[in-house]
C-alpha positions as a Markdown table, in Angstrom:
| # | Residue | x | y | z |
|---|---|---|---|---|
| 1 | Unk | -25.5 | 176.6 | 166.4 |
| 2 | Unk | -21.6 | 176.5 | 166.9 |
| 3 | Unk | -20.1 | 176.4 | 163.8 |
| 4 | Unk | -17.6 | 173.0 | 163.5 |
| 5 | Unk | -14.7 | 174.0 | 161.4 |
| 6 | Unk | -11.8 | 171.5 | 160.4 |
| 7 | Unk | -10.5 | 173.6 | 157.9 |
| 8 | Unk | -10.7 | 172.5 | 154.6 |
| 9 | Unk | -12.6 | 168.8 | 154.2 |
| 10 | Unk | -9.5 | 166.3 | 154.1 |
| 11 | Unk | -10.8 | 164.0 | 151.0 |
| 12 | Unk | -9.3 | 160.8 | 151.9 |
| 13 | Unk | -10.5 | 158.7 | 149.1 |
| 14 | Unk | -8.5 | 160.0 | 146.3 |
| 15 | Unk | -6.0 | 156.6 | 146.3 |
| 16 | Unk | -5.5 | 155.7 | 142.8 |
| 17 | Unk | -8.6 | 154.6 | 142.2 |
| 18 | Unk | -7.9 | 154.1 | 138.7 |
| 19 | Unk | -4.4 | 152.3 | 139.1 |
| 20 | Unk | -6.1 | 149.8 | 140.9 |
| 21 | Unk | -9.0 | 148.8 | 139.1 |
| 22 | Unk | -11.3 | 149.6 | 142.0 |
| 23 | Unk | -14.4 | 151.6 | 141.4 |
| 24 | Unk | -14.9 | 154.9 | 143.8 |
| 25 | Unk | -17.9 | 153.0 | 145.5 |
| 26 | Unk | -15.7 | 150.5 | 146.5 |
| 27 | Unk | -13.1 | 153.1 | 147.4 |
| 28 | Unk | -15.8 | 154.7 | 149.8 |
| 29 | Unk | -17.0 | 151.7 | 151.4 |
| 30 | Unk | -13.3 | 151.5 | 153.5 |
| 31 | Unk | -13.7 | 154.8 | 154.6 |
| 32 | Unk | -17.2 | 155.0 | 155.6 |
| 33 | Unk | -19.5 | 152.0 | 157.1 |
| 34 | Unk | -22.6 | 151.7 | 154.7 |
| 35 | Unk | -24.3 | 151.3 | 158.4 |
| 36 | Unk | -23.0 | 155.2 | 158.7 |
| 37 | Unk | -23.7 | 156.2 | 154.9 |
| 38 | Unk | -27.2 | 155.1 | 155.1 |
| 39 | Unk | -27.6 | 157.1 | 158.8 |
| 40 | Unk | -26.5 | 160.6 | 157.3 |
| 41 | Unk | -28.1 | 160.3 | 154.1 |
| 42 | Unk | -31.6 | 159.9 | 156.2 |
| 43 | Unk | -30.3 | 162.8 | 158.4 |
| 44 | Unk | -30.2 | 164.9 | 155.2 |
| 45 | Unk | -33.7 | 163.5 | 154.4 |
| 46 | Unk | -34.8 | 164.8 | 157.8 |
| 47 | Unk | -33.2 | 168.0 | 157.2 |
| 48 | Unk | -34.4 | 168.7 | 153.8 |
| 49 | Unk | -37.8 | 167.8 | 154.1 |
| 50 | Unk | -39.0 | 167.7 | 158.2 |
| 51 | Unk | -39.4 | 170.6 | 160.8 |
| 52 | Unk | -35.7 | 171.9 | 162.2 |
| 53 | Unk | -37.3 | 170.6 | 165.4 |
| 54 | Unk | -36.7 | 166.6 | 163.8 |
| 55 | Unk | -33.4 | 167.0 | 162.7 |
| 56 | Unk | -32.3 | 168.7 | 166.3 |
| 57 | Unk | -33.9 | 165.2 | 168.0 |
| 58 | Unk | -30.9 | 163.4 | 165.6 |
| 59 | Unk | -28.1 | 166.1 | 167.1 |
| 60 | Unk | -26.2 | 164.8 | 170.0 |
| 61 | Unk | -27.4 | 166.3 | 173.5 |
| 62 | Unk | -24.4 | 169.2 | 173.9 |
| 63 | Unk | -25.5 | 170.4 | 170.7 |
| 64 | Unk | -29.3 | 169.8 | 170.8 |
| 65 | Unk | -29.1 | 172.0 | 173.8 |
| 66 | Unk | -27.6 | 175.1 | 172.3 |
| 67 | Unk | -29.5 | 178.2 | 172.6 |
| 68 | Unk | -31.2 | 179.3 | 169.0 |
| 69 | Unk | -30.4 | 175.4 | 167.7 |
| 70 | Unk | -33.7 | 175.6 | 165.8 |
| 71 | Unk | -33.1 | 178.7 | 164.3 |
| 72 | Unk | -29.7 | 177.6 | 163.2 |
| 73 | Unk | -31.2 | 174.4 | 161.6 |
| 74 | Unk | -34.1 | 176.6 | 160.1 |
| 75 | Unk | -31.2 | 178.4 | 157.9 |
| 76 | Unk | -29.3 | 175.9 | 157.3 |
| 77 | Unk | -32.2 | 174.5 | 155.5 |
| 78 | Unk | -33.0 | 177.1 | 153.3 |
| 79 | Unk | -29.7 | 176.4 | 152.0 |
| 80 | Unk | -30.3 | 173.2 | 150.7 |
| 81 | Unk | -32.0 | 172.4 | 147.4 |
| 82 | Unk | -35.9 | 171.5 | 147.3 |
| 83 | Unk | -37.0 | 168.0 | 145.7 |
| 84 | Unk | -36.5 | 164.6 | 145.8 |
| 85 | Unk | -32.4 | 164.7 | 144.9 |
| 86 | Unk | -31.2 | 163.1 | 141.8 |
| 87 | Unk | -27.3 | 163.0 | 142.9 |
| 88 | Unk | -26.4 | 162.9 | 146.8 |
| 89 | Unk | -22.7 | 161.8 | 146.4 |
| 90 | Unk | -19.9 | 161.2 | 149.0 |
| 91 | Unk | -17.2 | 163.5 | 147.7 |
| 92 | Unk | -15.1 | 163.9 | 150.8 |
| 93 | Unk | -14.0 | 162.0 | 154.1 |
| 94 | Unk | -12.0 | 162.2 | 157.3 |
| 95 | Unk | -12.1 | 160.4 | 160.7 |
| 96 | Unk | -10.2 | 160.1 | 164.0 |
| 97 | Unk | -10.9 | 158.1 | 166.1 |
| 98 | Unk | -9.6 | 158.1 | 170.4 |
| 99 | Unk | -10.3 | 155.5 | 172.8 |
| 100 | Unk | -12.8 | 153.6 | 170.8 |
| 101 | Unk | -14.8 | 156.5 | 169.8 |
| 102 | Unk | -14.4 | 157.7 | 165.9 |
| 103 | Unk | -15.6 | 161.3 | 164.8 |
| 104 | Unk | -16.0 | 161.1 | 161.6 |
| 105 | Unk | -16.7 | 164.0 | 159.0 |
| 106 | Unk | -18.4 | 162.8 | 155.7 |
| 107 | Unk | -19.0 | 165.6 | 152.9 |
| 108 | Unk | -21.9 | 165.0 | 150.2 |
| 109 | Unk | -22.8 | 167.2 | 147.2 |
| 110 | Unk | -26.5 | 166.8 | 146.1 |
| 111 | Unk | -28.7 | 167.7 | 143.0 |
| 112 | Unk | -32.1 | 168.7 | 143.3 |
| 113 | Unk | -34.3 | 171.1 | 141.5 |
| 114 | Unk | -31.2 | 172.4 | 139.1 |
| 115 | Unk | -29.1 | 173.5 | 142.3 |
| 116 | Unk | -26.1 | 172.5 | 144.2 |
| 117 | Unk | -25.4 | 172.4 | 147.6 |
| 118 | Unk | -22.1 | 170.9 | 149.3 |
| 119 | Unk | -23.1 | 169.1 | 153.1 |
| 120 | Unk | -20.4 | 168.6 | 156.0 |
| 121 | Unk | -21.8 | 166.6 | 158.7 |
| 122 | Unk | -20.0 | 165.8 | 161.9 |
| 123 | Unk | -20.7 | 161.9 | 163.0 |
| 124 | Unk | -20.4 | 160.6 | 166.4 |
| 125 | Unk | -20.0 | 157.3 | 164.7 |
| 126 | Unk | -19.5 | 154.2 | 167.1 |
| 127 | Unk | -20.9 | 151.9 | 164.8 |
| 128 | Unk | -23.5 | 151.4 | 166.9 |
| 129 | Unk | -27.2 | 152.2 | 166.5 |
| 130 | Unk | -26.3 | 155.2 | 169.1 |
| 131 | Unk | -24.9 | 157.5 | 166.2 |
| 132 | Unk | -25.5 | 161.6 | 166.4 |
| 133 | Unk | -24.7 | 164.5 | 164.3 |
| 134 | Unk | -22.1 | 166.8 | 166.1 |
| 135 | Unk | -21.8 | 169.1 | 163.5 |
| 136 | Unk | -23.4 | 170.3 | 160.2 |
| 137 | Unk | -22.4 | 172.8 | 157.5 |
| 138 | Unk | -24.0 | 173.8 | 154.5 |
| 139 | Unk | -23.1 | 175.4 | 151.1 |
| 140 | Unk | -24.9 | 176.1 | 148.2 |
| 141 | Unk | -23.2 | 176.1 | 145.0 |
| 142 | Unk | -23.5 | 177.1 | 141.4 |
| 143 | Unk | -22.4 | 173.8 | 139.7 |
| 144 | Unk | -20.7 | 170.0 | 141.0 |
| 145 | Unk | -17.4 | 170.3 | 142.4 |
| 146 | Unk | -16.6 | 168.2 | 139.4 |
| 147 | Unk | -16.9 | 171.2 | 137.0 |
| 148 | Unk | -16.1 | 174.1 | 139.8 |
| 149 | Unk | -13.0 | 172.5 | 140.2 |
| 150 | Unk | -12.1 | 171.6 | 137.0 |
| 151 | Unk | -8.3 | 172.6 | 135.7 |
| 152 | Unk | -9.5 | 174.4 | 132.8 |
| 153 | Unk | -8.8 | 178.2 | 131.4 |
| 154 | Unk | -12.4 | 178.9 | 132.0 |
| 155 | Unk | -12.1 | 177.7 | 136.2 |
| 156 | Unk | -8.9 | 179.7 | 136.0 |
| 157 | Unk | -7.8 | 182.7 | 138.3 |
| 158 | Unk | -5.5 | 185.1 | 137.4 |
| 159 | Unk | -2.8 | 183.8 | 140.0 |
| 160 | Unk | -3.4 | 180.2 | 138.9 |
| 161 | Unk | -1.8 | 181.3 | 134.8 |
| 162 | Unk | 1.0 | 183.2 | 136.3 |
| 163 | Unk | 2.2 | 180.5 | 138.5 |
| 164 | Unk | 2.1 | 177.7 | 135.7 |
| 165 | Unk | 4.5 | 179.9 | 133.3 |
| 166 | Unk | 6.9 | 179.7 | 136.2 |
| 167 | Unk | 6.4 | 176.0 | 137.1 |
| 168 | Unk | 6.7 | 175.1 | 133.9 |
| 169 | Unk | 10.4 | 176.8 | 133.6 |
| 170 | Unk | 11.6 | 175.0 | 136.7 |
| 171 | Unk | 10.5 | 171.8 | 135.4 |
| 172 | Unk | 12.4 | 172.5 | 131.9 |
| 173 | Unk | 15.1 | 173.3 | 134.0 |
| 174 | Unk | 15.4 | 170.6 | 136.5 |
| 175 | Unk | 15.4 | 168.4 | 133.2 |
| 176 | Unk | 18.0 | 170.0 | 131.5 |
| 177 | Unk | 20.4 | 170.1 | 134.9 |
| 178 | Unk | 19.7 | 166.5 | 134.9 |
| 179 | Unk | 20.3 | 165.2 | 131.7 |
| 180 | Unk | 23.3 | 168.0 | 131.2 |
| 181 | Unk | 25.0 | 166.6 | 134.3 |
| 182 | Unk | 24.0 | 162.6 | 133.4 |
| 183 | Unk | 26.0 | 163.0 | 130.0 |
| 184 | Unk | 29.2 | 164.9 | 131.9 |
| 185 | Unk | 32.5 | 163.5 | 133.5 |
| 186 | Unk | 31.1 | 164.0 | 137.0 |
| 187 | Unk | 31.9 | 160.9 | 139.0 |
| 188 | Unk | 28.5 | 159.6 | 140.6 |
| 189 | Unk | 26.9 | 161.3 | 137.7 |
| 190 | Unk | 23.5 | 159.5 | 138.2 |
| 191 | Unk | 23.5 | 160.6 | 141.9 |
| 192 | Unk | 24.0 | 163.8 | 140.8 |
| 193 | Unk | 21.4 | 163.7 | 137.6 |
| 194 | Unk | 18.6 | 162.6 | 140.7 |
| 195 | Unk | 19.9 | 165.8 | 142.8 |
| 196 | Unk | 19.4 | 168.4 | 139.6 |
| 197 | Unk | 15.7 | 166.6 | 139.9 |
| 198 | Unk | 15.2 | 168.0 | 143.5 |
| 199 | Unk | 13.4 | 171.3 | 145.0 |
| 200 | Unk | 14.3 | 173.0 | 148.4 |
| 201 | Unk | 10.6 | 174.4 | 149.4 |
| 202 | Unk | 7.3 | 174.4 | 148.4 |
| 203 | Unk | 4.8 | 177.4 | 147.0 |
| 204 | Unk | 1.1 | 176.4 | 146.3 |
| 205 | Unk | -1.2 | 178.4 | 144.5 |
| 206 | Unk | -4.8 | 177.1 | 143.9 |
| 207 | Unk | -5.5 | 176.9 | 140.2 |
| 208 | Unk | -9.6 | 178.4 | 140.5 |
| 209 | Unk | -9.1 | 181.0 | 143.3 |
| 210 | Unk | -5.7 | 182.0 | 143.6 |
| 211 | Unk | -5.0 | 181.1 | 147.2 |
| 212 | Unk | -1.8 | 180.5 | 148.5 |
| 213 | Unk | 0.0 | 178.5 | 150.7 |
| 214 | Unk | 4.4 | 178.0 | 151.5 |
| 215 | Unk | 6.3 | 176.0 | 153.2 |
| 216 | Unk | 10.0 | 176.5 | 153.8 |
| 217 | Unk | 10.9 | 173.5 | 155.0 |
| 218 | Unk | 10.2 | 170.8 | 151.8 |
| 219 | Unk | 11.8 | 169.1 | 148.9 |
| 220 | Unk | 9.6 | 167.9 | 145.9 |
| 221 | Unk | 10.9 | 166.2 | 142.6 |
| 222 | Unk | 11.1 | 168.4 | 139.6 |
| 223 | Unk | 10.7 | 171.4 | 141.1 |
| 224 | Unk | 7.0 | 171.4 | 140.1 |
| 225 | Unk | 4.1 | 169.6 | 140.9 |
| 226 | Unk | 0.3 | 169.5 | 140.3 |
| 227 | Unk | -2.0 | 168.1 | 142.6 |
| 228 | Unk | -5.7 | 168.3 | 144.5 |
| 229 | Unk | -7.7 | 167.8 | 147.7 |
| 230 | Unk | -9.3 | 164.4 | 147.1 |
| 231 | Unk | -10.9 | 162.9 | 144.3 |
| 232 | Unk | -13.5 | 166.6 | 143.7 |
| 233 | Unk | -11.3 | 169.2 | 145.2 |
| 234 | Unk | -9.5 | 172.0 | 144.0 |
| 235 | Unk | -6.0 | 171.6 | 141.7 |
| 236 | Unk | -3.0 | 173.1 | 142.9 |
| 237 | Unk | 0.4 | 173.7 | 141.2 |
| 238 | Unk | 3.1 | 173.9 | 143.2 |
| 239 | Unk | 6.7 | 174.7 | 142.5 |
| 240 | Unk | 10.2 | 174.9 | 144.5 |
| 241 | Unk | 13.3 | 176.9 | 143.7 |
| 242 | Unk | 15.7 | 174.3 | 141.6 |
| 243 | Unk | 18.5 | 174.3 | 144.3 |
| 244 | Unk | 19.4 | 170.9 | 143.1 |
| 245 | Unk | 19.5 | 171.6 | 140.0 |
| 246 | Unk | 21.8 | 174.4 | 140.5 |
| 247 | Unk | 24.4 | 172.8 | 142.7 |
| 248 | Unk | 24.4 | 170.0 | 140.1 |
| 249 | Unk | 25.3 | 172.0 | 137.4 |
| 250 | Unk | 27.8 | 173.8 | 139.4 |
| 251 | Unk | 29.6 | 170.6 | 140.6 |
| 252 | Unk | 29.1 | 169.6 | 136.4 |
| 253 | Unk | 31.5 | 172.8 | 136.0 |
| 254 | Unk | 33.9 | 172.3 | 138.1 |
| 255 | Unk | 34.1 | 168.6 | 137.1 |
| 256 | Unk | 34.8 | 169.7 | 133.9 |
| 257 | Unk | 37.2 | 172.3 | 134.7 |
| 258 | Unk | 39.1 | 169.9 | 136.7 |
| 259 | Unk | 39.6 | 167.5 | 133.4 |
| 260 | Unk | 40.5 | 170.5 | 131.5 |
| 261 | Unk | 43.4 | 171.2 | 133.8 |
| 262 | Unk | 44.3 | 167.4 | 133.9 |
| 263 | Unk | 44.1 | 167.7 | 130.1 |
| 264 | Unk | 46.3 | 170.6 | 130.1 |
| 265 | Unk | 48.8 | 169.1 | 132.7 |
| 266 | Unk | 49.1 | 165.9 | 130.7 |
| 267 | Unk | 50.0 | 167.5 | 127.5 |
| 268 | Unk | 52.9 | 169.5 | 128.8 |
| 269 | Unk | 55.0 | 166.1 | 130.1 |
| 270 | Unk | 53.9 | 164.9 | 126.7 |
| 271 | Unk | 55.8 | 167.4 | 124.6 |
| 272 | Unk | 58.9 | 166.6 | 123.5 |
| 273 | Unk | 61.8 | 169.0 | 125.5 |
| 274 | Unk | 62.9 | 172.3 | 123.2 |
| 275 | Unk | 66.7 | 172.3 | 123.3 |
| 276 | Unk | 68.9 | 175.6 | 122.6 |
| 277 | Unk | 71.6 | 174.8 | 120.0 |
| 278 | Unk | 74.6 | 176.5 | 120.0 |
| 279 | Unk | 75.3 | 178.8 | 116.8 |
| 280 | Unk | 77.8 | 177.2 | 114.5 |
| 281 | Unk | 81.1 | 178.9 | 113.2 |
| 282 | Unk | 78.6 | 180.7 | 109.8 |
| 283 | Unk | 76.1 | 182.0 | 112.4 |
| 284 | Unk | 73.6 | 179.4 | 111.8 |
């Protein structure tokens, strides 16, 4: 079976789920039909528990015709956990849809039997009863992406520590530009406090494996940032170099340079004039 890669599973339903009250059913519902839910989770069903020859009757035709599909299938399913599953959770979404079609790709982690497995399918999803897998991928795992991808020292790699001590200076120092040049003489002073707050690039490094990713061409507030893929994925920290906060504290300098000067200037035409007297007839 071809192997459908998108990269990394875009998780599209981490929105503030808190901040809004709504509950991450409801969250999931806008993203994917329950008419589509219901049509992979009996997929899975078919491809945990019938012949690889019932699940490829569910592929769409391209696919179904493959040479060594059932073999494919067959390995996939040795993959998955045995037993009736006690979780099967939608932990990851992403879609596009062109001239009325929509692919969707729906990720799912299930329980069964003590193990963990992660499951990408592929959806030719139409809403229509007419709905085929494109694509599946499979992989087991060790515990729920919950705790694998937990920010904690235990989940930590060795990259992950040594970019938070970094981070963290950036963000002390953006602070300290900001508030340093907010308390100066600097005309526009709160423009330039918001400018000490600002990053030029971005550096990623994933906190549990240690992978990186860069880009040149990026501004983030702080300097430093945290985030993850989704609502289960992995955490990232991500730091820029403090150019704002440098040029901000520079301009700080001058500013106060220049009302030193002034300073200076104003109290020489404020002194009185010295005058030379003229020695009188005893010397003095």
């Amino acid at each position: 079976m071809r192997a459908h890669s998108r990269g990394r599973v875009c998780l599209a339903i981490a929105v503030a789920i808190a901040a809004t009250g709504c509950s991450t059913r409801e969250w999931i519902a806008r993203f994917v039909p329950p008419a589509t839910d219901q049509y992979a989770r009996r997929f899975i069903d078919t491809l945990q528990n019938q012949p690889a020859q019932a699940a490829v009757k569910l592929l769409v035709s391209r696919v179904a015709m493959e040479a060594g599909i059932v073999d494919s299938i067959a390995t996939l399913q040795r993959y998955l956990p045995y037993g009736r599953p006690d979780t099967l959770q939608i932990v990851g979404v992403n879609w596009q849809t062109q001239n009325g079609s929509t692919r969707r790709t729906i990720a799912y982690q299930m329980h069964a039997s003590g193990k963990w497995a992660l499951i990408q399918l592929v959806l030719d999803d139409n809403d229509t009863d007419e709905r085929r897998v494109e694509g599946i991928r499979v992989w087991p795992m060790d515990s729920s992406l919950q705790v694998r991808n937990a920010m904690t020292l235990r989940h930590a790699s060795a990259a992950g520590v040594v970019a938070a001590l970094p981070a963290i200076v950036v963000l002390v120092f953006s602070l300290y530009a900001a508030v340093q040049v907010v308390r100066s003489p600097l005309k526009r002073r709160w423009v330039w406090g918001i400018v000490a707050l600002v990053g030029f690039g971005k550096f990623g490094v994933e906190w549990r494996t240690g992978a990186v990713t860069q880009q040149w061409i990026a501004v983030q507030l702080f300097g430093t940032g945290i985030g993850r893929d989704g609502l289960y994925g992995p955490w990232w920290i991500f730091l820029s170099m403090p150019g704002g906060a440098v040029l901000a504290l520079d301009r700080r300098r001058r500013a106060i340079a220049d009302q030193a000067r002034s300073r200076a200037a104003l109290a020489v035409v404020a002194a009185p004039p010295a005058y030379q007297t003229e020695p009188g007839p005893d010397g003095t």
